[in-house]
Backbone as a ProteinNet text record, in pm:
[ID]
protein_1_A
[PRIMARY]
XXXXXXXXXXXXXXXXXXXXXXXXXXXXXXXXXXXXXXXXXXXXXXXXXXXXXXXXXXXXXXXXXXXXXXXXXXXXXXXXXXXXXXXXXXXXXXXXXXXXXXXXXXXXXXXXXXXXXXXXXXXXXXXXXXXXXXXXXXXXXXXXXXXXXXXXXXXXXXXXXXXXXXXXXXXXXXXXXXXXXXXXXXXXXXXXX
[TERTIARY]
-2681.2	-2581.8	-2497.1	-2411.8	-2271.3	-2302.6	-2302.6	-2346.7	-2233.5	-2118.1	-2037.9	-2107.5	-2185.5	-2249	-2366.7	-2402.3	-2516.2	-2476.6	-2352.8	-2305.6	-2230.8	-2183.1	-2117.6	-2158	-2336.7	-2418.7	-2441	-2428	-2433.6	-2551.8	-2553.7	-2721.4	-2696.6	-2871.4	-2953.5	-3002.5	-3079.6	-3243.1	-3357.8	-3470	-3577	-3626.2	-3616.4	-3662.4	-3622.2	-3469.1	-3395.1	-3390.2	-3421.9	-3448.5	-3613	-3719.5	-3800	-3841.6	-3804	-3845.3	-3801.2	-3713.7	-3622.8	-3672.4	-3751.8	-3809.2	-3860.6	-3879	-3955	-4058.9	-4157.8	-4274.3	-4175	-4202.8	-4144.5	-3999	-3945.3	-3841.3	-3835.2	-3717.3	-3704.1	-3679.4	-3709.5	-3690.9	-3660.6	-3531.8	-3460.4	-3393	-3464.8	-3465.5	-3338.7	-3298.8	-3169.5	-3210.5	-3364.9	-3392.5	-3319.2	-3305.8	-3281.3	-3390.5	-3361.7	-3477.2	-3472.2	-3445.7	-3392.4	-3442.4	-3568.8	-3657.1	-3556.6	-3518	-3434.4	-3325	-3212.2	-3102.9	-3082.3	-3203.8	-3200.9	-3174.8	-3251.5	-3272.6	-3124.9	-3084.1	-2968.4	-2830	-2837.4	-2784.5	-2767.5	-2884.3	-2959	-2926.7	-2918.4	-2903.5	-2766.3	-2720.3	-2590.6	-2547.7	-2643.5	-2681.1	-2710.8	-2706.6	-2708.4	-2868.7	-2981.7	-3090.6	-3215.8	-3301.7	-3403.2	-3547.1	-3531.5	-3703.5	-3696.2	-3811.2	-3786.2	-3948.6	-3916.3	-4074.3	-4048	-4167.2	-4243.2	-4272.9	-4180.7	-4172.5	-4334.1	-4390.5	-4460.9	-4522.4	-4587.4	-4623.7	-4795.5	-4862.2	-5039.1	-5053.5	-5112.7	-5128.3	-5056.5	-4906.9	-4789.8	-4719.1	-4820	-4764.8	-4639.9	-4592.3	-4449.9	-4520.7	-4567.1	-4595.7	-4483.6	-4537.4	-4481.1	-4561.8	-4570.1	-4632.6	-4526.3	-4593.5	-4486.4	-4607	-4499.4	-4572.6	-4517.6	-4588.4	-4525.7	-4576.9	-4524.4	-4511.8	-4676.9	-4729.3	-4831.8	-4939.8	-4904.3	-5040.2	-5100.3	-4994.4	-4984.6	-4924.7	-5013.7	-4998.4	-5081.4	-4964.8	-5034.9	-4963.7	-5028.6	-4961.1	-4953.3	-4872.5	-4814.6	-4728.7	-4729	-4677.1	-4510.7	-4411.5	-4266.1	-4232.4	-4295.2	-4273.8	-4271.6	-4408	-4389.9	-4280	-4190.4	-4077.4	-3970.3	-3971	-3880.3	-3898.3	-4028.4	-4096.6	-4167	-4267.4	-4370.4	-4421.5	-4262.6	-4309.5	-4379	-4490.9	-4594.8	-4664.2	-4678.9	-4735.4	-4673	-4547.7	-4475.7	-4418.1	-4411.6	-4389.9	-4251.3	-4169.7	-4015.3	-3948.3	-3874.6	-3832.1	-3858.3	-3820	-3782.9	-3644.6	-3684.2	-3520	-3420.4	-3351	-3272.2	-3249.9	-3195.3	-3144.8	-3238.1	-3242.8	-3348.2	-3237.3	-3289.5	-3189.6	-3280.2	-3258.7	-3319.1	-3269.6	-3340.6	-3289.3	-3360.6	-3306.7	-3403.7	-3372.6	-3459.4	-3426.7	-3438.8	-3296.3	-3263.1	-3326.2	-3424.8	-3453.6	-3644.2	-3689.5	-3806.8	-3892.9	-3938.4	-4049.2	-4180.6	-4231.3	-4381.9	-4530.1	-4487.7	-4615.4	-4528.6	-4444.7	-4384.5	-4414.9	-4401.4	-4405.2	-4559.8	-4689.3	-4838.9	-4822.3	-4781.9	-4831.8	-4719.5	-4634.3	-4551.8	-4707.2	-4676.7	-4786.6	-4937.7	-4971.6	-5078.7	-5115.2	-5039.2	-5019.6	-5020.5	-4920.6	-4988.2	-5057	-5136.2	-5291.2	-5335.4	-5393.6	-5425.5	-5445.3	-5286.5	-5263.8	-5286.5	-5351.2	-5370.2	-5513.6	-5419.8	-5488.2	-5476.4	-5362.8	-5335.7	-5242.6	-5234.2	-5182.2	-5049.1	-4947.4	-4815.2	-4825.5	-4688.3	-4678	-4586.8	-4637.9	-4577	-4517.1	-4624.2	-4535.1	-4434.8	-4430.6	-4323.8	-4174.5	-4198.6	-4074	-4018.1	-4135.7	-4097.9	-4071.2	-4105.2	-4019.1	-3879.5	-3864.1	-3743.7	-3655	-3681.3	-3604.7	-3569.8	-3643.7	-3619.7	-3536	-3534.5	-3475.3	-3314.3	-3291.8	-3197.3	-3106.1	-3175.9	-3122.6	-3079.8	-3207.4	-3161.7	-3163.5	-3224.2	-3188.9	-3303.8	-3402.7	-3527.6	-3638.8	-3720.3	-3874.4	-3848.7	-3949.6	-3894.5	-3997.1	-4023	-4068.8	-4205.1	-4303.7	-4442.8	-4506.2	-4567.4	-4670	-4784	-4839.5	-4941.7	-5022.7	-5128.6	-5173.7	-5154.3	-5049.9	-4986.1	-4813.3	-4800.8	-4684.1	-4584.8	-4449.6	-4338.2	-4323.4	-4219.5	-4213.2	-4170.4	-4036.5	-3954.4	-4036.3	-4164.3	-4243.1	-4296.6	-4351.3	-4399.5	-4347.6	-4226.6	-4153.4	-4165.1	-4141.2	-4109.4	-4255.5	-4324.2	-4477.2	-4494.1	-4453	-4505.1	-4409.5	-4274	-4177.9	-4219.3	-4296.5	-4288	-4376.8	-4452.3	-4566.1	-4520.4	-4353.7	-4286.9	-4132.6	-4195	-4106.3	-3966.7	-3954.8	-3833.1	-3833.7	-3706.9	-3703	-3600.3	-3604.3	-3556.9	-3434.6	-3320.5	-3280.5	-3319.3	-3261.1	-3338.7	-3249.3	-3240.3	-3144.8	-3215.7	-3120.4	-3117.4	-3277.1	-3342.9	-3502.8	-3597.3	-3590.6	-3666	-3681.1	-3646.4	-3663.1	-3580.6	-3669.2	-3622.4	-3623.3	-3432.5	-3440.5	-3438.9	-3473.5	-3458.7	-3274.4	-3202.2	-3070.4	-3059.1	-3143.9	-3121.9	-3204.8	-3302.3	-3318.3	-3230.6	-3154.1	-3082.4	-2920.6	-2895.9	-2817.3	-2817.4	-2965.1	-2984.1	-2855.4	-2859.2	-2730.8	-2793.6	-2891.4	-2996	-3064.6	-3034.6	-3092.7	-2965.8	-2995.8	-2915.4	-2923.1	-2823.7	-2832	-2849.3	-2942.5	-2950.5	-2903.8	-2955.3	-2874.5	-2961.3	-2909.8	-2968.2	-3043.6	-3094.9	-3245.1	-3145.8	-3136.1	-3125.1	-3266.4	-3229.5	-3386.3	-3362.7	-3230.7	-3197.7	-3312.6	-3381.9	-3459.8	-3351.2
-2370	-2442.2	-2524	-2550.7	-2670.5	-2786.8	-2899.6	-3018.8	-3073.3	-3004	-3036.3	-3013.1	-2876.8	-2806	-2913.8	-2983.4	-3088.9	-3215.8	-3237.3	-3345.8	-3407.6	-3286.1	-3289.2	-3198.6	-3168.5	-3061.9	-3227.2	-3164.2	-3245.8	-3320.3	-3470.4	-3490.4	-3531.4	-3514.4	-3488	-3594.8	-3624.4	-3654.4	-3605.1	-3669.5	-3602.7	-3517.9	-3590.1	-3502.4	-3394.7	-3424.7	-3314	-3164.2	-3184.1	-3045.7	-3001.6	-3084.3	-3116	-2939.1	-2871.9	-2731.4	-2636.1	-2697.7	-2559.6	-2551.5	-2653.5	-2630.6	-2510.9	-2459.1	-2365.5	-2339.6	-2290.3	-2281.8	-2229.3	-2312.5	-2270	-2344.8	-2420.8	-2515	-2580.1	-2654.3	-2730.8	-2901.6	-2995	-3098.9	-3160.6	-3184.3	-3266.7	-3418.1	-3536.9	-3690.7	-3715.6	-3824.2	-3896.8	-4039.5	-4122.4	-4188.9	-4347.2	-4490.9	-4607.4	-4685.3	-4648.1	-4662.2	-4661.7	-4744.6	-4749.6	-4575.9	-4542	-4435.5	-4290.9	-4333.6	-4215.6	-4206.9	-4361.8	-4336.9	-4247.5	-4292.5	-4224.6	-4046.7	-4029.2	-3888.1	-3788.8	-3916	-3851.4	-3849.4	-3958.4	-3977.9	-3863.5	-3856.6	-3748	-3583.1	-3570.8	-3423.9	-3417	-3496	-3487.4	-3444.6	-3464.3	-3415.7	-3566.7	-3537.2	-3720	-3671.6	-3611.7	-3591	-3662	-3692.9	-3729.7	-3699.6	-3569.8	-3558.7	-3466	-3350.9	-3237.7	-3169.9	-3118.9	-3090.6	-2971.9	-2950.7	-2741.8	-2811.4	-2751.2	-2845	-2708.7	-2731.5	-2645.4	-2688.6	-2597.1	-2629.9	-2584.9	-2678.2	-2685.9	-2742.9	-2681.2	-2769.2	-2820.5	-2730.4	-2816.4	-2939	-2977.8	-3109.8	-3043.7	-3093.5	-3079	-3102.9	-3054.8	-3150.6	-3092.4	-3236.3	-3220.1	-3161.6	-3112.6	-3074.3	-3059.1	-3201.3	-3239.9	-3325.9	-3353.7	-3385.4	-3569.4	-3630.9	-3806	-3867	-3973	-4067.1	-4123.2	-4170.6	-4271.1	-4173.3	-4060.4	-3950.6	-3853.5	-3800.5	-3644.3	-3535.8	-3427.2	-3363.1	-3378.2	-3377.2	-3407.9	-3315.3	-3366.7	-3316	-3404.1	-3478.5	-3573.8	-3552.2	-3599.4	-3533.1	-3608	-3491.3	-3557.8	-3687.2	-3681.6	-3771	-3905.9	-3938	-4018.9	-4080.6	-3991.9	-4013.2	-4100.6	-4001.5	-4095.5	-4213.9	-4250	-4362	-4448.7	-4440.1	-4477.3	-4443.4	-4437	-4391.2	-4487.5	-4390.6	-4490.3	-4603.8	-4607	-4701	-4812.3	-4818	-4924.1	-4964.8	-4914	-4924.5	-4930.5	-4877.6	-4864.6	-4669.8	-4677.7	-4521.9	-4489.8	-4405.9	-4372.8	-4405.6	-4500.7	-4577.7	-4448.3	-4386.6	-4325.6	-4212.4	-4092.5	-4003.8	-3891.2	-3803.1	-3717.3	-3603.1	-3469.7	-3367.4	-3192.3	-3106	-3000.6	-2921.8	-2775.6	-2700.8	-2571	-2413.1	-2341.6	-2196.7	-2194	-2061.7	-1947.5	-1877.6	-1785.9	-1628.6	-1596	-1489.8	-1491.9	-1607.7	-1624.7	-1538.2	-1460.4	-1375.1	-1452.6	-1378	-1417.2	-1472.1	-1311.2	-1312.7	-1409.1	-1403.9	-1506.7	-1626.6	-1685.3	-1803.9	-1793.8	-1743.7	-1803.3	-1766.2	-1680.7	-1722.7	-1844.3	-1934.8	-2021.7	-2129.2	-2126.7	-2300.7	-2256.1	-2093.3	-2118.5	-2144.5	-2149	-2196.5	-2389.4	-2419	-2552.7	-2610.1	-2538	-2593.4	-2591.6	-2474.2	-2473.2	-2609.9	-2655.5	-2737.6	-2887.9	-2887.3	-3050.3	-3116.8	-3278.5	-3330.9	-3317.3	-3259.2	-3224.3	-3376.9	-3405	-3534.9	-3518.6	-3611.9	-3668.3	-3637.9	-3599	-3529.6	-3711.3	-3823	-3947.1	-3880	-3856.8	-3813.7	-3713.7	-3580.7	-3520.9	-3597	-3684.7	-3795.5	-3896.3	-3929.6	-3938.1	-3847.1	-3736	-3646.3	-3633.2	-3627.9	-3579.1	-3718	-3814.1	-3934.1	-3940.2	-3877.1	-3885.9	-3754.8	-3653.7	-3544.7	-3551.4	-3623	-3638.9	-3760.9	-3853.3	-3958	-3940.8	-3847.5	-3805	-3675	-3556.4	-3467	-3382.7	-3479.1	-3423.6	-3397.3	-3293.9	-3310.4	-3228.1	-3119.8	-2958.6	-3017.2	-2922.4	-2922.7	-2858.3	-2889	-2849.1	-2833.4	-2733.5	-2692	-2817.6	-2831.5	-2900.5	-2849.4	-2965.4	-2903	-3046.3	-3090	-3266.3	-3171.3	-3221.7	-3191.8	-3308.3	-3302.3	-3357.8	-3303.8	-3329.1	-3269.4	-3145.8	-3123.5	-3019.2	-2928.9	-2991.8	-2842.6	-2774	-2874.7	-2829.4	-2721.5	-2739.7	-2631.6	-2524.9	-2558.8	-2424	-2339.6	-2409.3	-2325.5	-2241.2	-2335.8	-2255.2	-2147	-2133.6	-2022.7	-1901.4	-1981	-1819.4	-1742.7	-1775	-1677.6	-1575.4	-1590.5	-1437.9	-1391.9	-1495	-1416.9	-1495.1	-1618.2	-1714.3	-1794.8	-1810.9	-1858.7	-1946.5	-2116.7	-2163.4	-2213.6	-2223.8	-2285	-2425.9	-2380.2	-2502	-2595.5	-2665.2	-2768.8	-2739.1	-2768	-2723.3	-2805.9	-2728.7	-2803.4	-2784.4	-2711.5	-2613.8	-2709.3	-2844.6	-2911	-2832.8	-2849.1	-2801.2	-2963.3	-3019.1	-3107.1	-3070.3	-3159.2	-3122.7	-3041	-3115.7	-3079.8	-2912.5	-2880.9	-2759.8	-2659.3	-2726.5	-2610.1	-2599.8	-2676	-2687.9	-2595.1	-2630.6	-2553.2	-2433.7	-2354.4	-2244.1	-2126.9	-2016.2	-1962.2	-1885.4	-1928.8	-1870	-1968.8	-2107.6	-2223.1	-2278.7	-2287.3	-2335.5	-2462.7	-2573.1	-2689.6	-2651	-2732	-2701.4	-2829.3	-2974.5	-3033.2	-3233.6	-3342.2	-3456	-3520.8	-3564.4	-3611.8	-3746.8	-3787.8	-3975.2	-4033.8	-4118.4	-4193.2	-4326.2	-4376.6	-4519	-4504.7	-4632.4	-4618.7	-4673.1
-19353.8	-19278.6	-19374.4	-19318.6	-19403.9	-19349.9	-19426.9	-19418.1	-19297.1	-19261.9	-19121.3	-19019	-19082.4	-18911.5	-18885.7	-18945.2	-18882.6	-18870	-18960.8	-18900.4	-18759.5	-18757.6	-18586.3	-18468.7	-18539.4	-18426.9	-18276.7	-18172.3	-18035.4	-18054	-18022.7	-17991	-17860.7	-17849.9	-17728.8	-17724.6	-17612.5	-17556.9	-17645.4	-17682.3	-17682	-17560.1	-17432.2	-17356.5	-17279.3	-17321.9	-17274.1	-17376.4	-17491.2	-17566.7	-17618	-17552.6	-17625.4	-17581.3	-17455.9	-17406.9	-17516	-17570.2	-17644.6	-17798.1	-17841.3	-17940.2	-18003.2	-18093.9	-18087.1	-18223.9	-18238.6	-18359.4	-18482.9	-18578.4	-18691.8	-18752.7	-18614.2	-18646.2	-18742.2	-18783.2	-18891.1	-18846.8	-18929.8	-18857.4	-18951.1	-18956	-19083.3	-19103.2	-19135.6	-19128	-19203.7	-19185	-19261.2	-19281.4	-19331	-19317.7	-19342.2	-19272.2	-19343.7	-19461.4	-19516.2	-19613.1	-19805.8	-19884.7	-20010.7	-20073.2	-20018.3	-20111.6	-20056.9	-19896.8	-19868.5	-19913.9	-19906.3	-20004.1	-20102.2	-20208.1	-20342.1	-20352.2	-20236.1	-20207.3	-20146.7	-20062.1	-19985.5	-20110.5	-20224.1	-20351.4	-20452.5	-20439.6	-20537.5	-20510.1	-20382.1	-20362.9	-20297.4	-20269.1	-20202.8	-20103.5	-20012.9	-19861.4	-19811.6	-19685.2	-19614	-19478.7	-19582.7	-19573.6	-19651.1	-19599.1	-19699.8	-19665.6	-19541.7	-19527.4	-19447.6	-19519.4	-19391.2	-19363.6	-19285	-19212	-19100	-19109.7	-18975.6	-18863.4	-18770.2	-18649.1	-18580.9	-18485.3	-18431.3	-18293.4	-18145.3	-18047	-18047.5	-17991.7	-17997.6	-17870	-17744.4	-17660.6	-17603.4	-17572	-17506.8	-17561.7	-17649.7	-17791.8	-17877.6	-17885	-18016.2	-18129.3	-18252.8	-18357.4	-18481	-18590.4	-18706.7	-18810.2	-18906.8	-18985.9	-19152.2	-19212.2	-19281.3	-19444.6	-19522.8	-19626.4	-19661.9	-19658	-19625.6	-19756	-19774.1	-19936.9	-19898.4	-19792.7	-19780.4	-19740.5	-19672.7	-19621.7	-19648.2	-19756.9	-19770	-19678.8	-19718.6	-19593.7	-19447.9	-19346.3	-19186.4	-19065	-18937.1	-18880.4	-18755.3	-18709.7	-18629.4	-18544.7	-18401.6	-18284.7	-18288.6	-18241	-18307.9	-18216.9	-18103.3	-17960.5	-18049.5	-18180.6	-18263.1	-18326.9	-18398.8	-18461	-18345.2	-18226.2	-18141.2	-18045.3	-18062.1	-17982.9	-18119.9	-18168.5	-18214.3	-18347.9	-18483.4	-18592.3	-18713.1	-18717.9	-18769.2	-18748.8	-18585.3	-18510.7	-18520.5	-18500.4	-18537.9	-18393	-18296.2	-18174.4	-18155.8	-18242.5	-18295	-18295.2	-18276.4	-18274.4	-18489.6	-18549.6	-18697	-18741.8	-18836	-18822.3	-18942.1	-18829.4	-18935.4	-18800	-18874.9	-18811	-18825.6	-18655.9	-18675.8	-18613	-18695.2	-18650	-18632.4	-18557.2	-18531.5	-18593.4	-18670.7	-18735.2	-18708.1	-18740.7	-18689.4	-18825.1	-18849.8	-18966.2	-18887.1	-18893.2	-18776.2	-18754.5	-18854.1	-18852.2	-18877.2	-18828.7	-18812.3	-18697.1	-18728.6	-18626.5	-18603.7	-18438.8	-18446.2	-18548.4	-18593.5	-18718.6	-18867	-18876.6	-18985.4	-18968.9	-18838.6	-18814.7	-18827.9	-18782	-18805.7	-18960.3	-19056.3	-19167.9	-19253.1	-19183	-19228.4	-19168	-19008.9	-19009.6	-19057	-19107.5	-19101.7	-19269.5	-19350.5	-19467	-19465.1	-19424.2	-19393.2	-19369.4	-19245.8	-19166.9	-19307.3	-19431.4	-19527.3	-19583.5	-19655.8	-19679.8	-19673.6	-19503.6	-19480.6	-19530.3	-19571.1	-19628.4	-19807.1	-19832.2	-19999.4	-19996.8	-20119.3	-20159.1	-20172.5	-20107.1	-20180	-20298.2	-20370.3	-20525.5	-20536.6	-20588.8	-20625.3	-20801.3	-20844.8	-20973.3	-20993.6	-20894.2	-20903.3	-20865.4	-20820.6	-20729.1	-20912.2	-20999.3	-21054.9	-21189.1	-21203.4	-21313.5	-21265.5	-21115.4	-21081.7	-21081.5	-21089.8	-21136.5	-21277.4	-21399	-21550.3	-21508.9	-21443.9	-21506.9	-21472.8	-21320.3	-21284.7	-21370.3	-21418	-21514.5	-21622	-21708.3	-21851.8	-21860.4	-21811.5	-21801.2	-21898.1	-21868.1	-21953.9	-21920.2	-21886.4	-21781.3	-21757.1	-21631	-21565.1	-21461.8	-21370.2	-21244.2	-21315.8	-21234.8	-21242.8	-21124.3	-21089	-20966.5	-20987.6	-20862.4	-20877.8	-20721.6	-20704.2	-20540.2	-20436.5	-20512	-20474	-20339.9	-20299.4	-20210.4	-20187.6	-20216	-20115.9	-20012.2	-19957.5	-19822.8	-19827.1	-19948.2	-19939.3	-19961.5	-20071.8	-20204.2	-20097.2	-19970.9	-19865.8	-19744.7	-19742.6	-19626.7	-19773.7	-19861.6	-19938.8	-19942.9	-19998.9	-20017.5	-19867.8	-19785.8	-19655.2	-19601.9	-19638.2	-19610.8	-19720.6	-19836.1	-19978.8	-19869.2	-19755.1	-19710.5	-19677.9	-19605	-19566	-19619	-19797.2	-19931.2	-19918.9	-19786.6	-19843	-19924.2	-20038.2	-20131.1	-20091.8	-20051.6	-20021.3	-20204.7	-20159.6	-20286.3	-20375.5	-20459.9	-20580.2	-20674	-20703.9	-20790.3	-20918.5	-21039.3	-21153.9	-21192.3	-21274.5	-21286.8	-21176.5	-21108.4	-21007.2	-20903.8	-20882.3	-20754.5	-20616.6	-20504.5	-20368	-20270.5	-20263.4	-20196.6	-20071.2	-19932.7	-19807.2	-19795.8	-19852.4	-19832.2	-19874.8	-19977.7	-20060.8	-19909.2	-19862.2	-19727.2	-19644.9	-19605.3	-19466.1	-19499.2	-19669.4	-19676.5	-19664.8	-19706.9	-19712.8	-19572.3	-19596.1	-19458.9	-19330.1	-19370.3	-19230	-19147.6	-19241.4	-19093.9	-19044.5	-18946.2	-18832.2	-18780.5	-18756.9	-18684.8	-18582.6	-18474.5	-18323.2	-18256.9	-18320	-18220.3	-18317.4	-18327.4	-18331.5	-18245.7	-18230.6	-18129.8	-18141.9	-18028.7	-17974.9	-17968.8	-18065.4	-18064.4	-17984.7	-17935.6	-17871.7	-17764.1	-17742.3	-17596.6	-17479.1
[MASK]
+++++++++++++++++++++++++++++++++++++++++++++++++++++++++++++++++++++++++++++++++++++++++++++++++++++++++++++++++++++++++++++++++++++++++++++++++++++++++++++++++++++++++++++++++++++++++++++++++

């Protein structure tokens, strides 16, 4: 998508799209937050957090990789009521996305790569190589079994061979997915109560 197509995609209700969701979605943050600035700075997208939207039980969840948790999986109703038990909506902007050529069986080996995943650690040091590399232009990207959020949608799309794009030094920012030309804006979530 073009950073227009999500900027002026319609928002909604949570509860008015919460039906149209669907397994495998994308769920892409615009957080208020100095750590998101940097990010939305940094990649040049007015993004700073992205995450595998998925349905369990009629629940919406997230399945996402966070600075304080790692990897989890947290119901989105959270984000727009109650993020991080804060009894506050997610201060920032929340937006729907859908990678348009996602099948059945693609989608269980996308969340079922994650399920894998939970409980793997925040990558804190990849956050900082990618601060020296972007500054001085020195460091490279390194695998680890630590996750951001992005390393996270990516690990879990290689399952059916998508190669989400990458910024010079092998980082994958949230912005670098959304640009990708096969996800799609669907619509911004109103978090006002």
């Amino acid at each position: 998508m073009k950073k227009e197509d999500l900027l002026n995609v319609e928002t909604r209700k949570y509860d008015e799209i919460r039906g149209q969701i669907q397994n495998g979605d994308l769920l892409f943050c615009k957080g208020n937050y100095a750590f998101s600035d940097l990010i939305c700075e940094f990649s040049d997208w007015p993004l700073s957090h992205v995450a595998i939207v998925f349905r369990l039980y009629n629940r919406v969840l997230v399945l996402e990789s966070e600075e304080f948790f790692g990897v989890r999986v947290a119901p989105l109703s959270n984000y727009v009521k109650n993020y991080n038990n804060t009894n506050a909506p997610y201060k920032g902007e929340l937006y729907m996305g859908r990678y348009e050529t996602l099948k059945n069986d693609g989608i269980s080996k996308v969340i079922g790569r994650g399920v894998d995943l939970l409980t793997s650690k925040y990558d804190n040091e990849e956050m900082g190589r990618i601060l020296l590399r972007i500054t001085t232009g020195m460091g490279e990207h390194k695998d680890t079994d630590a996750y951001m959020c992005s390393e996270l949608v990516q690990e879990c799309f290689k399952q059916i061979e998508v190669q989400f794009p990458s910024e010079e030094g092998g980082f994958t920012f949230p912005g670098s997915i959304a640009s990708d030309q096969k996800v799609k804006a669907l619509f911004k979530i109103n978090t006002a109560v």
